[in-house]
N, C-alpha and C positions, 0 to 999 in steps of 0.2 A: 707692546704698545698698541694702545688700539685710537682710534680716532674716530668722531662722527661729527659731522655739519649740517644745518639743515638752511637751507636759504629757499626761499619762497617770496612772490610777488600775488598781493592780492589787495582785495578792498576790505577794510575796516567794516566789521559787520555790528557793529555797535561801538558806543563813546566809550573810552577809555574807563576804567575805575579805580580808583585811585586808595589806598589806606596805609594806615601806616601799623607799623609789629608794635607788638608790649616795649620794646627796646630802643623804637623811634626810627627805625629803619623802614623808608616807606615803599611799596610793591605796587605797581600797575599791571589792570588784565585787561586783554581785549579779545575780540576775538577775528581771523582774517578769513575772508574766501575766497578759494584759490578755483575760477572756473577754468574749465577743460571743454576745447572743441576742435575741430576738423573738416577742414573743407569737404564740400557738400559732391565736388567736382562739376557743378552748375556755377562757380563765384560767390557762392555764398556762404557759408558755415553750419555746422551741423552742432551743437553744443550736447557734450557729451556728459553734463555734471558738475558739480560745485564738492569740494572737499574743505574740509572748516577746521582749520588750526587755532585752538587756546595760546595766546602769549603772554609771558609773565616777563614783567620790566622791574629789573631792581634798582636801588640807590636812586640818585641823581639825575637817571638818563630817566627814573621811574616819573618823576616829576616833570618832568620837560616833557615826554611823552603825553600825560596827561591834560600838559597844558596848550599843544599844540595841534591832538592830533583830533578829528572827527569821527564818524558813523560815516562811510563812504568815500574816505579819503583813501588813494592809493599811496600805501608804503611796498619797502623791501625789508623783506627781517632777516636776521642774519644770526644761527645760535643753534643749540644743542636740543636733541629731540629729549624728552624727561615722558615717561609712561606714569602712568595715575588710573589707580582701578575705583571703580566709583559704582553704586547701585540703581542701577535702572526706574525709571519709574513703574514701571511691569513689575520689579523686582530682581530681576537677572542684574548678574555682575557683569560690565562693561569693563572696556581697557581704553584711557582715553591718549593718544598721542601729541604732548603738549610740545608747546619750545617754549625754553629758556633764551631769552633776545639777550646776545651780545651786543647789536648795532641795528636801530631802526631808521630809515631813513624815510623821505617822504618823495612820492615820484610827482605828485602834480605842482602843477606849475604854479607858482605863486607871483601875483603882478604886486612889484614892487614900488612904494609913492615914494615923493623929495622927504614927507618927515619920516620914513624907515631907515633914511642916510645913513645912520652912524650903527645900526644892528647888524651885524651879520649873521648871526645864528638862528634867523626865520629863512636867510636866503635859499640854503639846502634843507633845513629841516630836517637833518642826519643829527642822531644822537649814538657814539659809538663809544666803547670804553676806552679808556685811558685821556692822553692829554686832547682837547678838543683844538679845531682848528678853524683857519678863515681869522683870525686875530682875538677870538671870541674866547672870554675867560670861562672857568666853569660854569658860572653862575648865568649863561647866556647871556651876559652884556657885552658891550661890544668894549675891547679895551683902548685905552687913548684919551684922547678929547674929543671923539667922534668923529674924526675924518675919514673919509671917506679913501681906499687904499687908493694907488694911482699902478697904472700897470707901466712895467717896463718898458721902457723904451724902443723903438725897433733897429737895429744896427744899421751904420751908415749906409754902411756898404755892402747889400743882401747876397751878392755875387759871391764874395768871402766867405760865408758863414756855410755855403753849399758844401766845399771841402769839408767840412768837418761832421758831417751826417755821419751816422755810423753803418749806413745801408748804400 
């Protein structure tokens, strides 16, 4: 059994692109740069490089992606490395190292108004496979009548609840 993951943290190096297959299955590419540095040992940083990973978004996450994410927006991608040999413009054969995005998420911070109340699926701006979360159906609407969640309560008696830590 063999395994591989590739998770990486970078910035959107152009807007998303979005099509759909002969079959109606639709694919988004983008592409991330993941820069590299190292303190200078003066406080400052020494920047060692930029490395630029192709991602390909499929289904459902491939749309939501599309329609949420920018040119310069910091995500985290989360998926399987996939090689792709392709021809240079020189003419040499290249070997390009892509991901296949299981789970894209979005790391900046998004300031939220009174009429986003009833959305939660911009809150995180994480698109991952399988059942989505935050109350949010597939479709990114917010499910309900749009209220707004209420968080739990805090127990009467906080002193109590110390016992039962598990550390």
């Amino acid at each position: 059994m063999a395994f591989a993951k590739a998770m990486i943290i970078g910035n959107l190096g152009r807007d998303p692109e979005m099509r759909y297959l002969p079959s109606g299955r639709p694919v988004t590419e983008f592409s991330v740069a993941v820069s590299h540095s190292k303190p200078d040992g003066n406080g400052g940083w020494v920047d060692e490089g930029t490395d630029w990973y192709r991602v390909t978004v499929w289904g459902d996450r491939a749309e939501r992606t599309a329609e949420q994410f920018r040119k310069g927006n910091k995500v985290f991608v989360e998926g399987r490395f996939r090689t792709r040999e392709y021809d240079a413009k020189d003419g040499t054969k290249r070997i390009s190292l892509d991901i296949t995005a299981d789970n894209v998420i979005s790391l900046d911070a998004r300031v939220r108004n009174d009429d986003e109340a009833g959305s939660s699926a911009g809150s995180s701006g994480g698109f991952s496979g399988g059942a989505s979360s935050g109350g949010a159906s597939s479709s990114g609407q917010a499910s309900g009548s749009g209220v707004r969640p209420t968080r739990p309560q805090a127990a009467s008696k906080p002193d109590d609840d110390l016992d039962d830590l598990p550390f």
